[in-house]
Each structure stands twice: as structure tokens, then as C-alpha cells.
PATORLUM-172527 format. One line per 5 residues: number of its first residue (from 1); their letters; for each residue y, x, z of C-alpha. Coordinates in nm, 3 decimals, always signed. Layout:
NUM	A	Y:X:Z  ...
This chain:
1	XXXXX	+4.111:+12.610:+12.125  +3.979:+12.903:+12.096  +4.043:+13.251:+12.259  +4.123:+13.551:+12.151  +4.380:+13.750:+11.905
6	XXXXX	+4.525:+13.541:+11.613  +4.414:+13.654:+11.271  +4.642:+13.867:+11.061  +4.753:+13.725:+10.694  +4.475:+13.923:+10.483
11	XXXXX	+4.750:+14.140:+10.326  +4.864:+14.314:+10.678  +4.497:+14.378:+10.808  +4.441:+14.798:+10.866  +4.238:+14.931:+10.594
16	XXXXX	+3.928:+15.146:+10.798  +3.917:+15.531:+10.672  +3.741:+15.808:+10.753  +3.967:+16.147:+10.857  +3.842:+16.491:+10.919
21	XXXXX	+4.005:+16.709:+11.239  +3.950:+17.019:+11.394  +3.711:+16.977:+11.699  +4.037:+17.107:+11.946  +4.233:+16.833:+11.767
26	XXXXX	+3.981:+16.573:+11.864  +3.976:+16.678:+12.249  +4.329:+16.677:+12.238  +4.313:+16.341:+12.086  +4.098:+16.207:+12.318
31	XXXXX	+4.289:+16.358:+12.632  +4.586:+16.183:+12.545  +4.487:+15.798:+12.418  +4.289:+15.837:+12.803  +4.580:+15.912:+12.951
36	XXXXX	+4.792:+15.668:+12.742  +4.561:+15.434:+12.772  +4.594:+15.369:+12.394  +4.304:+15.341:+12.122  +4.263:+15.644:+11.894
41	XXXXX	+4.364:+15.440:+11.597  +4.645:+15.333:+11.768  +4.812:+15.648:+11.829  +4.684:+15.813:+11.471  +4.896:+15.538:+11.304
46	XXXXX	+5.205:+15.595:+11.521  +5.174:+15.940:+11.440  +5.128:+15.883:+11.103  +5.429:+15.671:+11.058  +5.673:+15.878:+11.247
51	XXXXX	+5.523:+16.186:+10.992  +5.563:+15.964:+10.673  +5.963:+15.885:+10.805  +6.051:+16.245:+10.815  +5.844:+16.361:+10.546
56	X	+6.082:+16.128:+10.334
């Protein structure tokens, strides 16, 4: 068997895009997925979809 993470059903992979910040933003960023301990895109999306809820 091999190791590793299982594959995700084609239709619930993350679609790679490029984003623009402000260079502060970025540091910010960066401060806080170090501290987290969390992956950049991992804390974008969270942010993204606790935006999108309240935006709606």
C-alpha cells in the first residue's frame, strides 16, 4: 500500500490562482501561518470563506 494523502474526487481538488497583496499584507501573512503553523493557502481559503459567508 502505498503512503501518503488519499486523492480527492477530481471535482473537489483546489483550483491554483494567482492573487496580488500589498507587501505589509504579505509580512503579515507570513507572521501569522509561522506562528499558526498553517500553509498560506490554508489560511487565505479560511479567510476567504468566512468573507464570502458574511458578504452574503
Amino acid at each position: 500500500m502505498a503512503g501518503g494523502r488519499p486523492k480527492k474526487d477530481q471535482d473537489k481538488k483546489c483550483v491554483r490562482q494567482n492573487i496580488t497583496m500589498e507587501p505589509d499584507q504579505l509580512e503579515r501573512l507570513i507572521v501569522y501561518c509561522q506562528r499558526e503553523e498553517r500553509p498560506l493557502s490554508w489560511v487565505i481559503r479560511k479567510a476567504l470563506e468566512k468573507y464570502l459567508d458574511e458578504a452574503a
